[in-house]
C-alpha positions as CSV (number, residue, x, y, z in Angstrom):
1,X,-11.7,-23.9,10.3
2,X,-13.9,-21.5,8.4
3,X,-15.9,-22.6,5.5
4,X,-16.9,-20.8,2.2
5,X,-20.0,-19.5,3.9
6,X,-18.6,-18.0,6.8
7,X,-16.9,-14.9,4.8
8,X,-17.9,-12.8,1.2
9,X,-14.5,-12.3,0.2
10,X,-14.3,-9.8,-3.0
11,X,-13.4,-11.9,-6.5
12,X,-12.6,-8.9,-8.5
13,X,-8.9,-8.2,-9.7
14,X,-8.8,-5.3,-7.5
15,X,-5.9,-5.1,-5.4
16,X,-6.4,-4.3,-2.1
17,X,-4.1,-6.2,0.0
18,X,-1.3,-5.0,-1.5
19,X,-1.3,-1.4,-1.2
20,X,-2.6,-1.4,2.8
21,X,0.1,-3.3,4.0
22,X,2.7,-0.6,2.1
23,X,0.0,2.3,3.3
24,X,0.4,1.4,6.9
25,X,4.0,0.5,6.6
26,X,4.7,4.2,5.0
27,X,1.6,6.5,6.7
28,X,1.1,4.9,10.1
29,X,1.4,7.9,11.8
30,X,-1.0,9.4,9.3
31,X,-3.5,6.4,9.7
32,X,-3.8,6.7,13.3
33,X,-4.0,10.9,12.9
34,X,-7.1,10.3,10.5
35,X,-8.7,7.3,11.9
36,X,-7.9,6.8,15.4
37,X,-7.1,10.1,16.7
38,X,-7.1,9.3,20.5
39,X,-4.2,6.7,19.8
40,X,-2.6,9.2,17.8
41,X,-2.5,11.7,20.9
42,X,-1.2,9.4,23.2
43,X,1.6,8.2,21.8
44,X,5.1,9.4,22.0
45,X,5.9,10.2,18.6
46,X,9.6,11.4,19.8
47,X,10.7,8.0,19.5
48,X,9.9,5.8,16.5
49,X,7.5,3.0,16.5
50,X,9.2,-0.5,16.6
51,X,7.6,-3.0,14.1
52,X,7.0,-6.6,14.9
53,X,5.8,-8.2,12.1
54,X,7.8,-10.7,11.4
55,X,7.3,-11.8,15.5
56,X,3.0,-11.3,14.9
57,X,3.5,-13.7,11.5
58,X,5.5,-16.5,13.8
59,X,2.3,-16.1,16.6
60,X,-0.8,-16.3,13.8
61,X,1.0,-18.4,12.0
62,X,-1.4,-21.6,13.0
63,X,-4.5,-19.5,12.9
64,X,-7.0,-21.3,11.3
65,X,-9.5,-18.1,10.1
66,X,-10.4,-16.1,7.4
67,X,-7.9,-13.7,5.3
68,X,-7.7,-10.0,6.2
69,X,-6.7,-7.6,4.1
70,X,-3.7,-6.5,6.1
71,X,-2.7,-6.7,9.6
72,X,0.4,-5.0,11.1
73,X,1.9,-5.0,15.0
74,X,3.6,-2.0,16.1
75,X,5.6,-0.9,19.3
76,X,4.7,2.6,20.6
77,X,5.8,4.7,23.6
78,X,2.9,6.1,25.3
79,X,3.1,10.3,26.9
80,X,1.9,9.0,30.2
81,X,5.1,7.8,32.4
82,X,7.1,8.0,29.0
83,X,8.2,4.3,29.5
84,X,5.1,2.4,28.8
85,X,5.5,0.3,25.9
86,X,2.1,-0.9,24.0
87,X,1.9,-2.9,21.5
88,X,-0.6,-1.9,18.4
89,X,-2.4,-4.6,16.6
90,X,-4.0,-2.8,13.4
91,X,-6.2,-4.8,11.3
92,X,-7.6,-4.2,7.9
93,X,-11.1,-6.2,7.2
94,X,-12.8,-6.0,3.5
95,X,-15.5,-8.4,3.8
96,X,-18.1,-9.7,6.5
97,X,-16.8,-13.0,8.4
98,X,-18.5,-14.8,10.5
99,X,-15.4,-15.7,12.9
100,X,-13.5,-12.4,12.9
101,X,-14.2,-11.3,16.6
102,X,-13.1,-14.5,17.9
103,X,-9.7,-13.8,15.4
104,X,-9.4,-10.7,16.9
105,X,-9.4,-12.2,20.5
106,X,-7.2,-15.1,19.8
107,X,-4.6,-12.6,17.9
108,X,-4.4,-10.4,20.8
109,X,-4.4,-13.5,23.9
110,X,-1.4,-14.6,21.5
111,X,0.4,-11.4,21.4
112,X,0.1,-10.8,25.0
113,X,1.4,-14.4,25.8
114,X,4.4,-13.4,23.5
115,X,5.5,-10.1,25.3
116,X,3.8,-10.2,28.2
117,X,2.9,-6.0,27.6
118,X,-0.7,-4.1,26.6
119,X,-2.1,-5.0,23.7
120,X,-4.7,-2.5,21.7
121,X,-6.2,-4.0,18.5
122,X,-7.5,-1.4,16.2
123,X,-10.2,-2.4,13.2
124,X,-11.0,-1.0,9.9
125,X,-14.0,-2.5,8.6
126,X,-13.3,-1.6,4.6
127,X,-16.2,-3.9,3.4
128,X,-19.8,-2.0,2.2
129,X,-22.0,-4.4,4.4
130,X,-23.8,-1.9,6.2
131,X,-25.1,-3.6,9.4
132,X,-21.7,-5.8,10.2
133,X,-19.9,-3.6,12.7
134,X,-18.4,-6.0,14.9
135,X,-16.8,-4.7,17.9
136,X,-16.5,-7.2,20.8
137,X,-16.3,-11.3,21.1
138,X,-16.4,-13.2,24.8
139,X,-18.7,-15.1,27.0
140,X,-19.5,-14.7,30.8
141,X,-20.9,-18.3,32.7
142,X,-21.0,-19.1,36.5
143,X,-19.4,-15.8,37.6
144,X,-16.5,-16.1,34.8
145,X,-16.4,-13.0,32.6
146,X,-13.5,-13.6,29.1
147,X,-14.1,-10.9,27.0
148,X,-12.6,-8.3,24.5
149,X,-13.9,-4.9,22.7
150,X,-12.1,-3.2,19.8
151,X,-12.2,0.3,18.3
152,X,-13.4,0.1,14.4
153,X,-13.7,2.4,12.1
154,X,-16.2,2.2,9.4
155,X,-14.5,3.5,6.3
156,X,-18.4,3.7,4.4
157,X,-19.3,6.0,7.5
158,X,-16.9,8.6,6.7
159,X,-17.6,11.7,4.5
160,X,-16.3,12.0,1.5
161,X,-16.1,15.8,1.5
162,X,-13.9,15.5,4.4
163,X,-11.6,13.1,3.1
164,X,-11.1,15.3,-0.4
165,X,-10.9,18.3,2.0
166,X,-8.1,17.1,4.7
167,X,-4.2,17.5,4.4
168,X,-3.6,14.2,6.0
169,X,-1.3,12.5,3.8
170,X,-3.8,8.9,4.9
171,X,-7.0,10.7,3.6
172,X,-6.4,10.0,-0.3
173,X,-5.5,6.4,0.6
174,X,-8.9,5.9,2.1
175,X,-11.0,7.8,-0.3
176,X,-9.1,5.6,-3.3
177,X,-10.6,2.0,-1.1
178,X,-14.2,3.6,-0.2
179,X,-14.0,4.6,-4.3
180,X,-12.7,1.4,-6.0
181,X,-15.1,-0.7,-3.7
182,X,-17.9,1.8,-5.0
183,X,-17.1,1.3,-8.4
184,X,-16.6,-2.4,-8.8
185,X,-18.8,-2.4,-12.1
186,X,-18.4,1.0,-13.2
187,X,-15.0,1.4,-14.9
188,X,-15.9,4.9,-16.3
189,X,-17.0,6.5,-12.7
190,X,-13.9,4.9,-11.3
191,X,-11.5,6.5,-14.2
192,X,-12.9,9.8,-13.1
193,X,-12.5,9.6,-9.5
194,X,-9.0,8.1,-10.2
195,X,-8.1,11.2,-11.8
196,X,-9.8,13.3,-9.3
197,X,-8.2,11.8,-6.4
198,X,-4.4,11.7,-8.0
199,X,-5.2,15.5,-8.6
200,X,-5.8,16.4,-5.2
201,X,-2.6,15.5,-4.3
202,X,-1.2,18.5,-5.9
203,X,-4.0,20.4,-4.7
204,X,-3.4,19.4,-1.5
205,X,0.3,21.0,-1.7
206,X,2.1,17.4,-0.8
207,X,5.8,17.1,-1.4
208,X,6.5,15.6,-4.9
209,X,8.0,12.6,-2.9
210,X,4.6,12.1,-1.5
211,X,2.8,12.6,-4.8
212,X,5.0,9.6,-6.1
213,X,4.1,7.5,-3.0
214,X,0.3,8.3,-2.8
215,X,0.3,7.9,-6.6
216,X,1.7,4.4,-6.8
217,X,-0.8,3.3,-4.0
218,X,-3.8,4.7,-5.5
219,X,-3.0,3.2,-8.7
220,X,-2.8,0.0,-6.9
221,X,-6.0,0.5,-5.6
222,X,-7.6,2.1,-8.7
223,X,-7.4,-0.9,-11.6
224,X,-8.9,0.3,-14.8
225,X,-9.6,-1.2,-18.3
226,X,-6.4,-0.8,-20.8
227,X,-8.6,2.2,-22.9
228,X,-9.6,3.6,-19.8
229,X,-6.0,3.5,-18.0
230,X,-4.5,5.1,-21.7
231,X,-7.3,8.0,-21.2
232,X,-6.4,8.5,-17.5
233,X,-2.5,9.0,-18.3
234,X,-3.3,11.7,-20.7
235,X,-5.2,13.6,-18.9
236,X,-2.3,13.3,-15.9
237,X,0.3,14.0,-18.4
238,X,-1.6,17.2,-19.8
239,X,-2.7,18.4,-15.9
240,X,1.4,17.9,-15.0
241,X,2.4,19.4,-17.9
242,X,-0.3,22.7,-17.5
243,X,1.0,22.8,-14.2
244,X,4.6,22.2,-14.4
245,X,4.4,19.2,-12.2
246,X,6.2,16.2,-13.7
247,X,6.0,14.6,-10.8
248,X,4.2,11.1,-11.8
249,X,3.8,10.9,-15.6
250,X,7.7,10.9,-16.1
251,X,8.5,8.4,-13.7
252,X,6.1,5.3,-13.5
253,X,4.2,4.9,-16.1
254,X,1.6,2.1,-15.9
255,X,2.0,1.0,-19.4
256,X,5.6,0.6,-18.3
257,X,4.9,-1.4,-15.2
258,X,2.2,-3.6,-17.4
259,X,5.4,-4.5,-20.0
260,X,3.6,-2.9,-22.3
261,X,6.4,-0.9,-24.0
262,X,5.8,-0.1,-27.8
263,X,8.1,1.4,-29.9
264,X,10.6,4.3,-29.0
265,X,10.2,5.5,-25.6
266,X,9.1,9.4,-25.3
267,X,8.6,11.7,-22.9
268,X,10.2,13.7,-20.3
269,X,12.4,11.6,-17.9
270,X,12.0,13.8,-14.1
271,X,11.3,16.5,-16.1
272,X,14.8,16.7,-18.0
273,X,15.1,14.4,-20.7
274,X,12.7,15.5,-23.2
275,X,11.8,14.0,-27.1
276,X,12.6,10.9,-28.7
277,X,15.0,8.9,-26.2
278,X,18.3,8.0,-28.0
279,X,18.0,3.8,-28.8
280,X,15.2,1.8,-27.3
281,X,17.1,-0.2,-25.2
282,X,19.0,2.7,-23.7
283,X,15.6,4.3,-23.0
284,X,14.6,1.0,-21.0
285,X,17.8,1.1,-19.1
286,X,17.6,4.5,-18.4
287,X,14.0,4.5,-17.0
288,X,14.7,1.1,-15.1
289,X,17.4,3.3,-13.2
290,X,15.2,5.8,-12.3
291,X,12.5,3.4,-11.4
292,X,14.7,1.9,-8.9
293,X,16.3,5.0,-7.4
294,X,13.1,6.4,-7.4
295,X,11.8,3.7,-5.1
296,X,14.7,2.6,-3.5
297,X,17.2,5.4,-3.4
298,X,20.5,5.3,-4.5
299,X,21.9,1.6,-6.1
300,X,25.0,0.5,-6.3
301,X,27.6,0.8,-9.1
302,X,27.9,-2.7,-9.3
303,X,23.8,-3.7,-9.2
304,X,24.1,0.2,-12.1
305,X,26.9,-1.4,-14.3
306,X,25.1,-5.0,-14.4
307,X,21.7,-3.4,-15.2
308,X,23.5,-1.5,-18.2
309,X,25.3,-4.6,-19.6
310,X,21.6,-6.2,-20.3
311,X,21.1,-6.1,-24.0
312,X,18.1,-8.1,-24.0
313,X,15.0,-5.9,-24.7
314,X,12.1,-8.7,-23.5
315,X,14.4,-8.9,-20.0
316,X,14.7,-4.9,-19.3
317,X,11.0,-4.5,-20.0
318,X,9.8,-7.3,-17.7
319,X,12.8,-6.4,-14.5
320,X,11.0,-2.8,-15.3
321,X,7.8,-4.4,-14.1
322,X,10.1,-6.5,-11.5
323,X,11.3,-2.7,-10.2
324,X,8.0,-0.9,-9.9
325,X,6.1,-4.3,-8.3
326,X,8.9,-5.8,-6.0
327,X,8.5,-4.1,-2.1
328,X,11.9,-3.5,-1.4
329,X,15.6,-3.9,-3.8
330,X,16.5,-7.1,-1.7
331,X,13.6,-8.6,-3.7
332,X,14.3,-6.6,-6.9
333,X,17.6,-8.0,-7.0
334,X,16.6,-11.7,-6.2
335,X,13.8,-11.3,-9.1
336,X,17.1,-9.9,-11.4
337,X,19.2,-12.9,-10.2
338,X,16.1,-15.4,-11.8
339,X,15.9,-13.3,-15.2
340,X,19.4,-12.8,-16.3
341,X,21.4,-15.0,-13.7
342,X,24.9,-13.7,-12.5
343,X,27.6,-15.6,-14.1
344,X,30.4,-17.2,-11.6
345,X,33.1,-15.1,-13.0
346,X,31.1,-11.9,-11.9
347,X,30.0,-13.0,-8.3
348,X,33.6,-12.9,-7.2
């Protein structure tokens, strides 16, 4: 069992949990591109990689160590015999612990035991402790060697330049984490680099869809003080309106997502719906529809027609919040069934 003074785990409100789980889950193929380019080239990206999370949570569920940021298990082919299954244990670290090696070991004995196939553990070390670079954990006595070593990645170690200069969709997501670490007490240098990493993106010549992805997760990443955040979504809205790129500012707005809505809603609605929007709570509905389409792809009729029979503003603004937070619309739709709870004679 680890004790307080085995790991410096961060305090701050910054997010960073959240947003590698949905990084990995999105960009994997990216990740391993950028960071662990051997993998990469080895794999067999002809046929999808399988994910076994919900397996690797059943096998680590009675670990008793520390909390990473993220870990995720995936299936891969491999090129060489073009049948070889391995399975790829990615873990996210953002903080020095004393016992992680030894987590590392266990996870992957585990894993093994469970599928009886390869197991390759890869390591991002996200924390800013410059001599912790743990990369092996085992013990050799009376002719008995049990030991394991593990790739890492150092994301402190990697140049900046680089990362603003490379068209891998992964590189913004890591210079966002090296950035928001950087800046825990400097809310103005962070505002600044928020801006300049969210403009990259259309620098960078992604596809809007992308924009909106990479947008949401550095914003995740990239918490700023309320004046701060206000000054940051001007200056996006006046760079997407210069550019004719209303690809963010019209869609998910953070003082939206924060329920934070004052007064009439205005703006431009994926670039169409420009002015004053016609009632307030038809301007909620509307952009709660986008939200969720915009996320999720296309809704239902039935989940459109209940959304639009809510007349209560204080429950449209916070399932707004409920749309831009919730990871997928099984869990949108739960969180709508707790706010405004289907009556019988509509569940039939």
């Amino acid at each position: 069992m680890v004790d307080d003074s085995d790991f410096t785990e961060p305090t701050e409100r910054d997010d960073y949990d959240s947003p590698w789980k949905e990084a990995l889950d999105e960009y994997f193929k990216d990740f391993l591109e950028l960071l662990f380019p051997i993998v990469h080239d080895a794999i067999d990206w002809s046929v999808p990689p399988q994910s076994r999370d919900k397996e690797f949570q059943k096998i680590t569920a009675t670990a008793k160590f520390g909390r990473q940021l993220a870990d995720k298990l995936k299936e891969v082919r491999t090129l060489d015999g073009g049948t070889e299954w391995v399975l790829v244990h990615t873990e996210v670290q953002g903080w020095r612990e004393s016992k992680f090696p030894e987590r590392l070991f266990r996870y992957g004995a585990r894993i093994y035991d469970e599928y009886g196939k390869q197991v390759v553990s890869l390591v991002v070390l996200g924390d800013q402790t410059k001599d912790w670079r743990p990369n092996s954990f085992g013990w050799s006595r009376w002719g008995y060697d049990m030991s394991v070593r593990f790739p890492t990645v150092k994301l402190m170690d990697l140049s900046v330049e680089a990362l603003e200069a490379s068209q891998n969709r992964f590189a913004p997501i890591v210079l966002a984490h090296i950035k928001t670490m950087e800046t825990k007490n400097e809310p103005q240098t962070r505002g600044e680099w928020k801006f300049r990493i969210v403009r990259s993106l259309y620098e960078r010549g992604f596809e809007a869809a992308d924009i909106r992805k990479l947008f949401r997760l550095i914003d995740w990443f990239m918490e700023l003080p309320p004046e701060l955040e206000r000054r940051f979504q001007d200056e996006l809205q006046t760079y997407e309106d210069e550019n004719h790129m209303p690809y963010v500012t019209s869609i998910e707005r953070m003082a939206l997502a924060k329920g934070k809505l004052e007064g009439k809603l205005e703006g431009k609605l994926e670039g169409k719906l420009e002015g004053k929007l016609e009632g307030k709570l038809e301007g909620i509905i509307k952009m709660l529809l986008i939200t969720l389409e915009t996320r999720f792809g296309q809704i239902s009729t039935s989940l459109k027609e209940r959304i639009q029979g809510i007349l209560n503003e204080s429950h449209l603004v916070e399932l707004q919040h409920k749309a831009l937070t919730s990871r997928d619309l099984i869990i949108f739709i739960q969180e709508l069934d707790a706010v405004v709870p289907l009556k019988k004679e509509d569940s039939h």
